[in-house]
C-alpha positions, 0 to 999 in steps of 0.5 A: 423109842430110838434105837441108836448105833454107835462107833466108839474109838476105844479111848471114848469107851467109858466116856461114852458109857458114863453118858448112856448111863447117866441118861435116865432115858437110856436103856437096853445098852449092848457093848461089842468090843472092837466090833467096828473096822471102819471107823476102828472101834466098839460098837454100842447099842442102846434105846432111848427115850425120844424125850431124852433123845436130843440131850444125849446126842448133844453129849456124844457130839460134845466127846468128838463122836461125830467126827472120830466115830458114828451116831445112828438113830432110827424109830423103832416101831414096837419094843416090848420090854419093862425097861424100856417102859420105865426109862420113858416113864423117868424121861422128862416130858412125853415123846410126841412133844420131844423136839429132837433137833439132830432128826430135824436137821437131818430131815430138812438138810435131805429135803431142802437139797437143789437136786434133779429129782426135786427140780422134777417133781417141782417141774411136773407139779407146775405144769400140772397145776398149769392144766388145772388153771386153764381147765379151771380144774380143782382136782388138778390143782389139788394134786398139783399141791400134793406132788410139789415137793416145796415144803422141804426147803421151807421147813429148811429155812425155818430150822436155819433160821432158828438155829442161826445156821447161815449154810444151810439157810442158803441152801434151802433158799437156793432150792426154793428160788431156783426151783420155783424160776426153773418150774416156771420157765419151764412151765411157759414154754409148756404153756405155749406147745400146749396153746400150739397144740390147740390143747391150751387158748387165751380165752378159756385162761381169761374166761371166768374161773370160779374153781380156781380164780382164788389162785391169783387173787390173793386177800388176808386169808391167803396168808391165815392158811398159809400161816396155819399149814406152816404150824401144821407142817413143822409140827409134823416134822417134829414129831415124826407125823409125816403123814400130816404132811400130805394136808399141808401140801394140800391147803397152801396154794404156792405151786398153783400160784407159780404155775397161773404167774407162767401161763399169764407170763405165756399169753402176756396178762400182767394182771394175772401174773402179778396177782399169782406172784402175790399170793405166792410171795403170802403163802411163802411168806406165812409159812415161813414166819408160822415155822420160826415161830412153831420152832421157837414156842416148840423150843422154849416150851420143852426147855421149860419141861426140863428144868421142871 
């Protein structure tokens, strides 16, 4: 269930009343009168179905909420109640399957902003991911992939897309492109105090690297991985399973690729650096195209639910 928090100017009121009770996902409706000082207002609080969840906020967006007045929503962990288990049982559809794009929106617009503390974490995990390629280190890589915090951006762009929203298209590609040319400049003259420091040599980065060589030598199943983490990823975004996140973190290789591209570019091994930019460009690229795709199967298939 969702529990939603509504400001209502007072001429809305039965508007939005008439909506929630209309709503055959709507429950546990809780009318305060002039409760609100700013915006003025009521104050409405109701649960509802996560099923039925994205056509309701589509009708309250429709009556100007959104601008004259407020809609909240957030999860509600436990509700015990007998009506609550009768609206989701008269919901279409199961809740794990709703899509709610006003919750996906809002998700991507917060993770695919060009900010610090992104282009920190972005910054840390290549350099990261730089030790574990010279140390030839899968742990590292592997952590590395955790911390990068590129999958927001991605997920961004594949709801823009779908949607057809330019704004925040641009947007998301801003972080991605900015993040990846700043993580990487970075990371070469990190690359180079490292070697000044005796800590990094051009021998041990061209030296065989059985643990970590797939990085810049990308083949077909580079982009299979890459396309199958962007299933996984919009899914778990979908359906509010964020901890799934965390293994499509793990089982795409764009960080480590960004970061192998800047130690080659530091120590001047093309070779290395335009192998680790391909399989960048196919893990971006997978995931981007599994999203769309997972977005409009996701679409259609809930559209179906609800003229059934």
């Amino acid at each position: 269930m969702l529990h939603l928090r509504l400001i209502v100017p007072v001429d809305l009121r039965d508007a939005v009343l008439d909506r929630l009770d209309n709503c055959v996902g709507a429950t546990h409706v809780v009318l305060l009168a002039d409760a609100a000082v700013r915006p003025p207002g009521d104050v409405v609080l109701c649960d509802v179905a996560r099923e039925s969840a994205d056509e309701l906020l589509g009708d309250l967006r429709g009556l100007g909420l959104a601008e004259r007045g407020s809609i909240s929503a957030e999860d509600t962990a436990l509700t015990v109640s007998a009506a609550a288990d009768e609206a989701e049982r008269l919901a279409p559809g199961e809740g794990a399957d709703a899509l709610v794009w006003e919750a996906v929106a809002e998700i991507t617009h917060e993770e695919s902003t060009l900010t610090a503390v992104y282009l920190a974490f972005l910054t840390v995990a290549t350099m990261l991911a730089a030790c574990g390629a010279v140390l030839d280190s899968s742990i590292l890589i592997v952590g590395a992939m955790a911390v990068g915090p590129e999958f927001g951006p991605l997920a961004g762009l594949c709801v823009a897309a779908v949607q057809r929203r330019g704004r925040p298209a641009l947007r998301s590609l801003n972080a991605l492109v900015t993040g990846f040319a700043v993580a990487m400049v970075l990371t070469v003259g990190f690359s180079l105090l490292m070697d000044g420091l005796g800590l990094f040599t051009q021998a041990k980065f061209e030296a065989a690297r059985p643990s970590t060589s797939f990085i810049w030598q990308p083949d077909a199943m580079s982009f299979v991985v890459a396309f199958l983490a962007g299933v996984a990823g919009l899914l778990s975004l979908t359906s509010s399973k964020a901890g799934a996140l965390v293994g499509v973190a793990i089982s795409v290789t764009t960080v480590p690729a960004a970061a192998n591209a800047a130690v080659a570019l530091a120590y001047g091994d093309y070779g290395q650096a335009w192998g680790s930019a391909l399989q960048l460009a196919l893990n971006l690229a997978g995931i981007v195209l599994a999203g769309v795709l997972t977005l409009l199967v996701q679409q259609g298939a809930w559209r179906w639910v609800l003229r059934r």
